[in-house]
C-alpha positions in Angstrom: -24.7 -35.5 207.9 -26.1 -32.2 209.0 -29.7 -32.9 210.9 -30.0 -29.2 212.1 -32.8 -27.2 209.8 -31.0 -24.3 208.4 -31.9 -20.7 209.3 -33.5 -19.9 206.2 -35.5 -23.2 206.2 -37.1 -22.4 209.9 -37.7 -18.9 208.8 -39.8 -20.4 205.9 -41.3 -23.0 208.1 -42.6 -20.6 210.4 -44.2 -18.0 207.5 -45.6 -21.5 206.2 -46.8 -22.1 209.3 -48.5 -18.8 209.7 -50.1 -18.6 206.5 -51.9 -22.0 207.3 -52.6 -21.4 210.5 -54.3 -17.7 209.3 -56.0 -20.0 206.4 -57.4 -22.4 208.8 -59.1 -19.6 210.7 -60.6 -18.0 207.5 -62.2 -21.4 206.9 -63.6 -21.9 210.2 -64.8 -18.4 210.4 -66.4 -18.4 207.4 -67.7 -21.9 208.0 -69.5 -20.7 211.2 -71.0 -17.8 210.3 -73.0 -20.0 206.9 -74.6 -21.6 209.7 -75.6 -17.9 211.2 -73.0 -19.1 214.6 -73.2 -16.2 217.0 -70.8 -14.0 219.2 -67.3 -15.6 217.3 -64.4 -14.6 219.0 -60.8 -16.2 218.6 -57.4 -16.0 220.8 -54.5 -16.5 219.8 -52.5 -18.7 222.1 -49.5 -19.8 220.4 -47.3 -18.0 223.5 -49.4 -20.2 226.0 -50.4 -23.0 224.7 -48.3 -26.1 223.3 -51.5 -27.9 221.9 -52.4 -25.2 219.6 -51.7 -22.4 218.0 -55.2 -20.4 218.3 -59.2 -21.2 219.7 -61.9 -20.2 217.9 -65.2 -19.8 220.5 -68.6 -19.1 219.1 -72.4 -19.6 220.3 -75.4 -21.4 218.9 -78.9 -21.1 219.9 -79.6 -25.3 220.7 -78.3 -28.5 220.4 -79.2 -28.9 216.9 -77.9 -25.8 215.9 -74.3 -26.7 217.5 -74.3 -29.7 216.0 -74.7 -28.1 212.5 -72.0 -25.5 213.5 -69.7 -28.0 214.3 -70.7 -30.4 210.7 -70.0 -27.3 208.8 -66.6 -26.3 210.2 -65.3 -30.3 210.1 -66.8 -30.3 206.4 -65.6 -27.1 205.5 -62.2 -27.5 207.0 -61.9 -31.0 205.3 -63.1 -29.6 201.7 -59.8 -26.8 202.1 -56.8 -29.6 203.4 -57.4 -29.4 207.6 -58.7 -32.9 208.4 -60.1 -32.9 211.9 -57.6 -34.5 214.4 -60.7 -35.3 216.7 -64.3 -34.1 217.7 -65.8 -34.2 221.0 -69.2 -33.7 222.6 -71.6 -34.3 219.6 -73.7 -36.8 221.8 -74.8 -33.8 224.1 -74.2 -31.4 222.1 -74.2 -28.6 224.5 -70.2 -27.9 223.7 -68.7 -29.4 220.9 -64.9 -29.2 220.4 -63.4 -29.3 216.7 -59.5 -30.0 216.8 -57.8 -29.2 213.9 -54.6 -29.5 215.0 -53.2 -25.9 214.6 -56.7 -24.5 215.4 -59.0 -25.7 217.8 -62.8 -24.9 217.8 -65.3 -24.9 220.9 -69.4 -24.6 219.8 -71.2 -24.2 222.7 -74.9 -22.9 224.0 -74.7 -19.7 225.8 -75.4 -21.1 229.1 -72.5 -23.6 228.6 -70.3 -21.0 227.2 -71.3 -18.2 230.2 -70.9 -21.9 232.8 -67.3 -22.5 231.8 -66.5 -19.0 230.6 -63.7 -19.9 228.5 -62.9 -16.4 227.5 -61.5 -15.6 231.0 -59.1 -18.5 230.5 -57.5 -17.7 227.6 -57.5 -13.9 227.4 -53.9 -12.9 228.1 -53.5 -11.6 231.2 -52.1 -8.0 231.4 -49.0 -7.1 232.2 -48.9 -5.4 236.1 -47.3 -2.4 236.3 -44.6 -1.9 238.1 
C-alpha cells in the first residue's frame, strides 16, 4: 500500500492551500476595515513560521473598538468556512489575537501595538551583502 502523496497530489495540495490561505485574508481584510480598523498591514510568514502561514496586524482606537474588530473578523471568518481555532485577550482588550489556523490576526490599541512593536518581529530581515 503506497502511503506517499503523489507529486501531482502535493502540487494540488499546495495551490489549495494557497487559494485558502489568500481567501482567508480577503475575509479578514474586508472584515476589519467594516469596522473602519486602522493602519492594516499583513506579513507573510510561511518561510519563518510553523504556526502559520501569514499575520494580519491592524489598530483600533479603544477597547471597545477592538473588541468589535475582533467580533467581526471571528463572525465574518465563521460565515465564509475559517472557524476560529482560538481567541485571546478579549477580557482586556488592549490586544486581541484571532487564530484561524492558517492566518492569525492581532487587534491591538496603538500604544500596545507601538509597546510590542510587532512589525519589527516579523518583517523579513534583509539579506546582508556580501
Amino acid at each position: 500500500m503506497n502511503i506517499e502523496p503523489s507529486p501531482a497530489n502535493s502540487h494540488h495540495h499546495a495551490v489549495d492551500k494557497h487559494s485558502q490561505i489568500q481567501s482567508c485574508l480577503q475575509v479578514v481584510h474586508d472584515a476589519l476595515l467594516d469596522v473602519k480598523a486602522k493602519d492594516i498591514i499583513q506579513f507573510d510568514v510561511s518561510d519563518i513560521s510553523n504556526v502559520s502561514d501569514a499575520i494580519v496586524i491592524a489598530s483600533g482606537t479603544s477597547t471597545r473598538h477592538i473588541k468589535a474588530l475582533a467580533d467581526n473578523v471571528a463572525e465574518e471568518a465563521k460565515k465564509a468556512g475559517f472557524r476560529p481555532i482560538g481567541v485571546e485577550g478579549e477580557r482586556d482588550a488592549e490586544w486581541i489575537l484571532i487564530d484561524l489556523g492558517f492566518v492569525v490576526v492581532h487587534v491591538m490599541l496603538p500604544t500596545t501595538r507601538k509597546f510590542y512593536d510587532l512589525e519589527s518581529l516579523w518583517r523579513p530581515v534583509p539579506a546582508e551583502a556580501s
